[in-house]
C-alpha positions as CSV (number, residue, x, y, z in Angstrom):
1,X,0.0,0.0,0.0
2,X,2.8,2.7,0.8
3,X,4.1,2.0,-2.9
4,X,0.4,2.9,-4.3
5,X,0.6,6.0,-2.0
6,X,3.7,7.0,-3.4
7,X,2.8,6.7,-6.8
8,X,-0.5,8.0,-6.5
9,X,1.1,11.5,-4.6
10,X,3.6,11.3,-7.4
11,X,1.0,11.9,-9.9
12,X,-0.4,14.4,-8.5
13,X,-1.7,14.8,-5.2
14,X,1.5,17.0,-3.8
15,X,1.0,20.4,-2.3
16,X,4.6,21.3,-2.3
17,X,7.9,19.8,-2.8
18,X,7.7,17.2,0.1
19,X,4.0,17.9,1.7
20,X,1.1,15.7,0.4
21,X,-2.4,16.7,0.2
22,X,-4.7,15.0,3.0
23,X,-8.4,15.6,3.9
24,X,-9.9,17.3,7.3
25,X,-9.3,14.0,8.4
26,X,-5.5,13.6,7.5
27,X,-6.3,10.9,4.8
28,X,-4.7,10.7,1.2
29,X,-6.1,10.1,-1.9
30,X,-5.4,6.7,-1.3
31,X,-7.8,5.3,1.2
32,X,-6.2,3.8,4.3
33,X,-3.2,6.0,3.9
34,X,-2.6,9.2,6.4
35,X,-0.2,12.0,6.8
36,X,0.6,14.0,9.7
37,X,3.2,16.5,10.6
38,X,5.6,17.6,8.6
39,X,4.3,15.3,5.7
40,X,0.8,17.4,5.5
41,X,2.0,20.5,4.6
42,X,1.1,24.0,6.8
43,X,2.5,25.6,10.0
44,X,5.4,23.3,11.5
45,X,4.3,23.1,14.9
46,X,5.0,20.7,17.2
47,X,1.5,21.5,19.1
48,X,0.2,20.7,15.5
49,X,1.4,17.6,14.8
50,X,0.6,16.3,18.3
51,X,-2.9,17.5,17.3
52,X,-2.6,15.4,14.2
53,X,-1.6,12.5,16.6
54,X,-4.3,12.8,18.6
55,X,-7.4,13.1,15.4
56,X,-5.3,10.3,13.9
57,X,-5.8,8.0,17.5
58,X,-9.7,9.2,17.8
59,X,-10.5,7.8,14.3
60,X,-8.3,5.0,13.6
61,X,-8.4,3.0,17.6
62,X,-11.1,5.0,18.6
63,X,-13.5,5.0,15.7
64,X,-14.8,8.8,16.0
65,X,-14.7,11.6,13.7
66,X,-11.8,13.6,14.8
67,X,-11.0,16.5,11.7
68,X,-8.5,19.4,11.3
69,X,-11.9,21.7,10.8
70,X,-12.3,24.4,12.6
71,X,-8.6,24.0,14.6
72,X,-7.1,27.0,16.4
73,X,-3.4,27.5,15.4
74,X,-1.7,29.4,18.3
75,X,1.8,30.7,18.4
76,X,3.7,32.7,19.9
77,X,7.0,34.7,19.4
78,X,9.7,34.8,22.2
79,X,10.3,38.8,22.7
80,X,10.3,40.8,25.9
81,X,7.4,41.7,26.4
82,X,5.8,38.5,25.6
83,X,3.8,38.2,22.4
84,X,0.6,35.2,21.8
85,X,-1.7,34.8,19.4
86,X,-4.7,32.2,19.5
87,X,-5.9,32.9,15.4
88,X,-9.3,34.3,16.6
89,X,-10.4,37.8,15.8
90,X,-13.0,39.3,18.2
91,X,-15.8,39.6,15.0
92,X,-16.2,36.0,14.3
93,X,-16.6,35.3,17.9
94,X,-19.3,38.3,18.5
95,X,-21.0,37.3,15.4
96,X,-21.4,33.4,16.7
97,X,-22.8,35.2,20.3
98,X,-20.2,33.3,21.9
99,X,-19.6,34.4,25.5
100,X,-16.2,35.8,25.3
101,X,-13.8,37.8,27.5
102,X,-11.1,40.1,26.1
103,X,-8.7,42.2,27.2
104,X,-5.6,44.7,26.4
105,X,-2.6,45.3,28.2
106,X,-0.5,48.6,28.0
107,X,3.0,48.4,27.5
């Protein structure tokens, strides 16, 4: 099976040089085969591909329907003053009427 995945992300199925294309669920094009990490493509976290550990474990041992949909990709930059972001604006969550707190610091 990994020599029909290879072939099959060969032909065409690669979203850069070394990433291959999966779906929310971290599947190929050829069924039974998943990526994670590195291999998927997008931000190089290692929060992120943990996350991609953990969907991977809930659907394959698990049997649920873990996906990438909807995932908040935080990050943060090591300056002084501390910097973090969470990739959520304030009008998506006011427009959903989610109860949300905010605040802003000085510097």
């Amino acid at each position: 099976m990994a020599d029909g995945c290879l072939t099959s992300c060969e032909q065409g199925d690669v979203t850069s040089r070394w990433a291959r294309e999966v779906d929310e669920y971290l599947e190929t094009s050829v069924p039974g085969v998943y990526a994670m990490g590195d291999i998927k493509g997008g931000p190089a976290f290692t929060h992120l591909s943990y996350d991609d550990y953990r969907i991977l474990r809930a659907n394959l041992v698990r049997h649920e329907k873990a996906s990438t949909r909807d995932r908040i990709v935080p990050y943060t930059m090591f300056i002084d003053p501390q910097l973090g972001r969470a990739a959520i604006f304030t009008h998506p969550l006011l427009a959903e009427g989610l109860n949300t707190l905010f605040a802003i610091f000085d510097a």
